[in-house]
Backbone bond lengths (Angstrom), bond angles and torsions (degrees), N, CA, C in turn:
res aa  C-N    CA-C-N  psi(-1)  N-CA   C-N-CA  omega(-1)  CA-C   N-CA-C  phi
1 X - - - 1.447 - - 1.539 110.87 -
2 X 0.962 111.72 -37.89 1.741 115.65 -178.39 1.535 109.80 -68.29
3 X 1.383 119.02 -53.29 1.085 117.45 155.76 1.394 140.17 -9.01
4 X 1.836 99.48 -73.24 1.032 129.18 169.72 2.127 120.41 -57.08
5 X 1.042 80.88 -46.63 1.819 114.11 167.50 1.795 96.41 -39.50
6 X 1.455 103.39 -68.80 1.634 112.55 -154.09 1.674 104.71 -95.04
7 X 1.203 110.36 -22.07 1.295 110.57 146.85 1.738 140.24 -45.95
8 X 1.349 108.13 -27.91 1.381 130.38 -143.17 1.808 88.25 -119.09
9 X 1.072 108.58 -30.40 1.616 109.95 -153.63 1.544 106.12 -64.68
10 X 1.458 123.19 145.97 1.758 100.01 171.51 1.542 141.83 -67.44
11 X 1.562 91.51 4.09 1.877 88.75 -168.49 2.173 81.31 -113.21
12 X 1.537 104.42 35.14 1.609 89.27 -172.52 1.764 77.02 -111.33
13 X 1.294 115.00 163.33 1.494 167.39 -167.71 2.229 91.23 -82.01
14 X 1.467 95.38 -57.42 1.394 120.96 -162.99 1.525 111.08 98.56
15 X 1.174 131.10 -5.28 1.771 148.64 155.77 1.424 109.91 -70.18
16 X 1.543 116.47 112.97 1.302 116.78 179.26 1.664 95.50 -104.22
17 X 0.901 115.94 160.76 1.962 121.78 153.82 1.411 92.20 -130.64
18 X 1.726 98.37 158.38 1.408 89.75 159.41 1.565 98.14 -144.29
19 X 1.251 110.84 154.24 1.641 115.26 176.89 1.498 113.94 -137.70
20 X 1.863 108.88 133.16 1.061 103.72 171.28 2.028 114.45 -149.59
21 X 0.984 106.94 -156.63 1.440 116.84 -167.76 1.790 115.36 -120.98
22 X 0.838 159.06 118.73 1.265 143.11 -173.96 0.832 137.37 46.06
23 X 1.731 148.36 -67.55 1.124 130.42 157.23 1.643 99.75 -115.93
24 X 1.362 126.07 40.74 1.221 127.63 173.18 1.653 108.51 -116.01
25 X 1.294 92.21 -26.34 1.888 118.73 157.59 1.082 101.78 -61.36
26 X 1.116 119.25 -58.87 1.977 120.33 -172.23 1.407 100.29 -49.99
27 X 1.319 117.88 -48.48 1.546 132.21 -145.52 1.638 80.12 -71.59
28 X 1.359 136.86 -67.25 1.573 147.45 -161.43 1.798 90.18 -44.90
29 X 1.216 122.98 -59.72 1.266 129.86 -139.76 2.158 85.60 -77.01
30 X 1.120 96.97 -52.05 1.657 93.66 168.17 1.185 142.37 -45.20
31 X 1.720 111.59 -20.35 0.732 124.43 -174.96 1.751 114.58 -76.57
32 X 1.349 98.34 -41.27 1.125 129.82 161.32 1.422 127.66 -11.82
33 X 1.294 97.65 -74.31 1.360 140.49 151.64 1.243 126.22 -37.90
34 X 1.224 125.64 -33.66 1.472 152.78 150.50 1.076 129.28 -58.43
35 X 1.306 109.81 -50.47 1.805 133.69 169.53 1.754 97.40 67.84
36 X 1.187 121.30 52.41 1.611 104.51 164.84 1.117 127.55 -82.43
37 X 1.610 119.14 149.67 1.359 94.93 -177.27 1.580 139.56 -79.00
38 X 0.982 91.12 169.51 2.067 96.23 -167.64 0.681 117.12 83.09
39 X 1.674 120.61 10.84 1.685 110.89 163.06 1.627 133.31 -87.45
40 X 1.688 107.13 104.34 1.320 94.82 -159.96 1.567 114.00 -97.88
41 X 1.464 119.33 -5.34 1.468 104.43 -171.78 1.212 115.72 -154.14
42 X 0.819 147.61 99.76 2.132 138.47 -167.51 1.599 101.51 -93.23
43 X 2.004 112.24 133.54 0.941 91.60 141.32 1.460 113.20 -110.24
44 X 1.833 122.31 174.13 1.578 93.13 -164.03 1.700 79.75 -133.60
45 X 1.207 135.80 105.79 1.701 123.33 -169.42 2.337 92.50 -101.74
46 X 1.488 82.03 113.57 1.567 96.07 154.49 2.159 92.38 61.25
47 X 1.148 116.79 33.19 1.727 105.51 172.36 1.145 125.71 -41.49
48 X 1.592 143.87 157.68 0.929 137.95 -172.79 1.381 106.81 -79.32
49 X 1.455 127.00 -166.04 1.502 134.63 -168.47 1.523 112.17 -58.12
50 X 1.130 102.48 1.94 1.906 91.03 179.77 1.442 115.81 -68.39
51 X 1.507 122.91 -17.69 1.070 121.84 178.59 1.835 113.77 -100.52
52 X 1.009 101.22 14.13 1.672 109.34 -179.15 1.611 115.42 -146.14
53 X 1.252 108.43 123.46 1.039 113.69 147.78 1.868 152.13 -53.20
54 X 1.234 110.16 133.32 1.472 101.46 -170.65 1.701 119.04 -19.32
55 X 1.593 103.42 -68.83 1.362 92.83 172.35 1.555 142.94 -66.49
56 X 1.311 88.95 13.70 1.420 97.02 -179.55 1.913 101.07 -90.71
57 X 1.280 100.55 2.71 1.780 95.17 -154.84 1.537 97.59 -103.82
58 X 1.403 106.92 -0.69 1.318 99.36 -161.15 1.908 101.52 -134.31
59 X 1.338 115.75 169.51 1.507 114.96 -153.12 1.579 79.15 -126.25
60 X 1.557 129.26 144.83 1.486 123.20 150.93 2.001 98.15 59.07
61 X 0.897 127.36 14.70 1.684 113.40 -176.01 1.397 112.55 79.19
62 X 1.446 123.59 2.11 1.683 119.21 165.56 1.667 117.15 -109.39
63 X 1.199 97.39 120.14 1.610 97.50 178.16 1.552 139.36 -35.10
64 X 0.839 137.54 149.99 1.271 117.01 167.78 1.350 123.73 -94.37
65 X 1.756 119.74 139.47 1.316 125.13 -153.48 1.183 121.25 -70.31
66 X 1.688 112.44 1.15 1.671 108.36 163.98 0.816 106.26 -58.30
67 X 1.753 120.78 -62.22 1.478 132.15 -125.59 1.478 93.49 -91.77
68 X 1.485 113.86 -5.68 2.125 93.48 162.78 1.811 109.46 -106.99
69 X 1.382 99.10 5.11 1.419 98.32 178.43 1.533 115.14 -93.82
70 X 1.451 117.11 -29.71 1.515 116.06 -177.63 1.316 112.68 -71.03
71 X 1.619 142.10 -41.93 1.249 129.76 161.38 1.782 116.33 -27.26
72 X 1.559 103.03 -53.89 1.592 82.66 -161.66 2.026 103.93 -74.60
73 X 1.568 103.98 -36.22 1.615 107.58 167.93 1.574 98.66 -39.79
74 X 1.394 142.55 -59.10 1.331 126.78 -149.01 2.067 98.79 -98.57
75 X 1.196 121.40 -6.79 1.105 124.11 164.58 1.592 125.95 -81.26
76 X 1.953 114.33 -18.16 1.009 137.75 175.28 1.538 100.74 -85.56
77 X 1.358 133.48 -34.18 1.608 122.87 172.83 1.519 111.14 -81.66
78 X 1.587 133.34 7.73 1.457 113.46 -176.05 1.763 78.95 -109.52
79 X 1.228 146.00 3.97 1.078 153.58 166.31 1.610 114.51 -23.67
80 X 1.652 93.51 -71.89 1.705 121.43 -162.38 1.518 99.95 -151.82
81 X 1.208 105.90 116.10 1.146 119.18 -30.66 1.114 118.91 -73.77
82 X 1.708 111.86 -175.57 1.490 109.17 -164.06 1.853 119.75 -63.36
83 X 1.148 127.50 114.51 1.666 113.11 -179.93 1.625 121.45 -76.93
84 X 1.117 122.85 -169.44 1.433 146.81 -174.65 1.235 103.23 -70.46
85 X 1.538 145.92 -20.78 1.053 135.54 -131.52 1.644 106.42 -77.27
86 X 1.375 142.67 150.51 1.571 126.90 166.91 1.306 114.74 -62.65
87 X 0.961 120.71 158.51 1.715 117.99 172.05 1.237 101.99 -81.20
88 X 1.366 105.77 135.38 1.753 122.30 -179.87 1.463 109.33 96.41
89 X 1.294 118.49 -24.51 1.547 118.59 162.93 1.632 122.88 -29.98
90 X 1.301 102.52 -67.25 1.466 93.45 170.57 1.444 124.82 -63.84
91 X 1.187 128.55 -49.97 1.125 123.70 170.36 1.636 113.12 -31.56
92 X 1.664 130.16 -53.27 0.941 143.28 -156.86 1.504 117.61 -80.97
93 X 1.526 98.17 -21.78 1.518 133.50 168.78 1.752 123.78 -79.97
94 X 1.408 102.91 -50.80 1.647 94.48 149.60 1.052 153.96 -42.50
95 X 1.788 99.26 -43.99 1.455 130.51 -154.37 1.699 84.85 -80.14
96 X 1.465 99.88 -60.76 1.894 109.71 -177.36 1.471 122.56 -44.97
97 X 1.708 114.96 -39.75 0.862 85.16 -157.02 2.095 104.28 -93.06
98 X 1.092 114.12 11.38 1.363 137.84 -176.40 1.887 108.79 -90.78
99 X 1.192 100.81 -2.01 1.625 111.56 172.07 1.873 95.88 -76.65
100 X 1.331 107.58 122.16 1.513 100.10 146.61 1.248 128.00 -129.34
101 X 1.712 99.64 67.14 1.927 88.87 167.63 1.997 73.58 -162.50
102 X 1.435 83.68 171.16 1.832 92.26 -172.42 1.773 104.19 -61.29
103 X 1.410 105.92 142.47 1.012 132.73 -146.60 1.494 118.59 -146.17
104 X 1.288 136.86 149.71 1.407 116.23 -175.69 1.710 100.10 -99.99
105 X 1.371 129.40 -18.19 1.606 113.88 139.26 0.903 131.49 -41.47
106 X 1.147 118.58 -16.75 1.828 118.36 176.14 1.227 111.46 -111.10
107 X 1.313 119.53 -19.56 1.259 120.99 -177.32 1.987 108.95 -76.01
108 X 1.652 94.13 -32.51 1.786 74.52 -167.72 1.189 95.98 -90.06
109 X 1.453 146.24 41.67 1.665 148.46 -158.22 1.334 77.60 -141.62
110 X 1.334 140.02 -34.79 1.363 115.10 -150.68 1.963 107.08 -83.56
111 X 1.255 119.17 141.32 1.706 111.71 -169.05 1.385 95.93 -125.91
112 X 1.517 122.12 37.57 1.135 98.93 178.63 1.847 107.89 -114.52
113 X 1.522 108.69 -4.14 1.670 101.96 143.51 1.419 132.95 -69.05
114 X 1.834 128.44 -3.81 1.001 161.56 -160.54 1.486 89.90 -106.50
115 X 1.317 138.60 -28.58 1.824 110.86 -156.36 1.695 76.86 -126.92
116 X 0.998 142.00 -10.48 1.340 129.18 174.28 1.472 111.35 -39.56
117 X 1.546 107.21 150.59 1.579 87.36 -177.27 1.493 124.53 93.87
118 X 0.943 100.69 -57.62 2.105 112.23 -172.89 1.668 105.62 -49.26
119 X 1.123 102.38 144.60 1.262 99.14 176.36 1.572 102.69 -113.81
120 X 1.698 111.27 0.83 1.729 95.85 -166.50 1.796 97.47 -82.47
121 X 1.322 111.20 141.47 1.704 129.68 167.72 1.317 98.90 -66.33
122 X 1.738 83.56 124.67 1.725 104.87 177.66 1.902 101.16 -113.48
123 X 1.011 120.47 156.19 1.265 136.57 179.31 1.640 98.06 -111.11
124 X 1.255 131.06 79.17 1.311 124.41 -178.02 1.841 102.50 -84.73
125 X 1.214 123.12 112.09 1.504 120.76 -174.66 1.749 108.09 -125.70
126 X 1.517 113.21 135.49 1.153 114.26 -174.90 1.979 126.67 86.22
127 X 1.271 120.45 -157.85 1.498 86.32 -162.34 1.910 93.72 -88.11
128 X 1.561 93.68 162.59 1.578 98.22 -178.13 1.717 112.71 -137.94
């Protein structure tokens, strides 16, 4: 919708890009996925797991110590104040992201049957 939003606006071109960092990268690559119009360019630096699979997250069959540390970091900000999150989310979010072999947590995260097709140029930078 924002896309579409800043696309539409009168001082817009009708060419959106969008650029982001971690899960603002994710957010670019989703967009994707979406196909709205006026989206002309993503950059996506280092996105979160949407572009990788479980085993991709892990070295030898052991995870890597981000990907069991950011659940409780992003479970510690719906804290205070209290956030949006569903109840059981985190729980469901731990458990997932501590899977290392293909998985159907990883499977419905994964967007890269979603960008097939696209013709808009992505700048994918950093790990993916």
């Amino acid at each position: 919708a924002a896309v579409e939003w800043a696309a539409a606006e009168p001082w817009s071109t009708g060419r959106v890009g969008v650029f982001g960092k971690s899960y603002d990268g994710w957010a670019g690559l989703a967009a994707i996925a979406t196909r709205p119009k006026g989206l002309a360019a993503v950059v996506a630096m280092a996105p979160v797991s949407a572009l990788r699979l479980s085993h991709e997250q892990a070295q030898a069959g052991v995870a890597y110590s981000g990907w069991r540390a950011a659940p409780l970091y992003y479970h510690a900000l719906q804290l205070d104040p209290p956030g949006p999150a569903e109840p059981g989310c985190f729980g469901e979010q731990l458990a997932g992201v501590q899977q290392t072999g293909p998985s159907p947590f990883w499977e419905q995260r994964d967007l890269r049957p979603l960008l097939a097709g696209s013709r808009v140029p992505v700048l994918l930078a950093g790990p993916a």
